[in-house]
Structures are given as C-alpha cells and as structure tokens.
N, C-alpha and C positions, 0 to 999 in steps of 0.2 A: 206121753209127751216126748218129742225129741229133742236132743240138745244140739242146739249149732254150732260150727267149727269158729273158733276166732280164729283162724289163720286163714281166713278167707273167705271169698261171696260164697255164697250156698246155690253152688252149678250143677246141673246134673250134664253126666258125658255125652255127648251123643254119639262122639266117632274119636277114632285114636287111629294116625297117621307114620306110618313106618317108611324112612328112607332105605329103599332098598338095594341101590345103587353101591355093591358090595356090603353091604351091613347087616343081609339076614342070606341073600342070594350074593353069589360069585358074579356079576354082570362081566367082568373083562373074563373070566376063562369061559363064557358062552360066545361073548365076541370074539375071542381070539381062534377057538375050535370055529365058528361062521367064516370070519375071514379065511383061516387055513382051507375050509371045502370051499368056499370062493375058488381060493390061488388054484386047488388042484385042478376044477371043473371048469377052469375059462383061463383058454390060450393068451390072452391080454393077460389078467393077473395073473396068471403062472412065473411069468418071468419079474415077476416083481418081489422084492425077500420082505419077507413076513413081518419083519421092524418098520420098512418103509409103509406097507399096507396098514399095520394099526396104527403108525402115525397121521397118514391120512384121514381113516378114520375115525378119529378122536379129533383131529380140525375140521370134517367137515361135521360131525353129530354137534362141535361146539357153537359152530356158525351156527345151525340149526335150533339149537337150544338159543337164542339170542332173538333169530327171527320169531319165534317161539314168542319166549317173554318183551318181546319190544311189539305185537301184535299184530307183527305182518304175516304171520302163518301159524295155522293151528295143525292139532295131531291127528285131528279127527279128519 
C-alpha cells in the first residue's frame, strides 16, 4: 500500500524547466566574446566600441523577445 503526500495532489513530474539566461550557462560572456568577433570581422562594427554594441544589442534581442511573446514572430 502507498501512502499519499498531504501536502499536496498526488502529480507525477513529467518535465523540469531550467532558466538559463546566466543561471546554469554565462549567456552575456558568449554575447559579449560574439559581438567582440562581430566588431573585429566587419569594417562597419569595427568602429563601434564594445559598450555601445552590447547595448544595442540587448535593445534590439528585447524588442525581439516582445514580438516574441505579443505573437507577432516566433523563433522557429
């Protein structure tokens, strides 16, 4: 016989969801190391300093994340 939990419904797991977005993986020191071989490999960003490019960056992936979850573009 088993005994059930009272501290709750009796759920089995099916999937366990990790934000990864710096929390298990570094995400901005893989962007940052992208953008720096961007700046070096393209006469356009090259003249651009490194602060200004990941603040770009970071506004346009947040636009992006917005069209994203508002339904007007997906990733796929």
């Amino acid at each position: 016989m088993t005994k059930r939990s009272t501290s709750g419904p009796d759920v089995a797991i099916t999937a366990v969801l990790f934000d990864l977005d710096d929390t298990l993986f570094d995400h901005w020191a893989c962007t940052r190391a992208a953008l720096a071989d961007l700046r070096a490999r393209s006469p356009v960003l090259g003249g651009v300093p490194a602060r200004a490019s990941r603040g770009g960056h970071r506004r346009l992936l947040e636009e992006l994340h917005l069209e994203v979850i508002g339904g007007h573009m997906t990733v796929v």
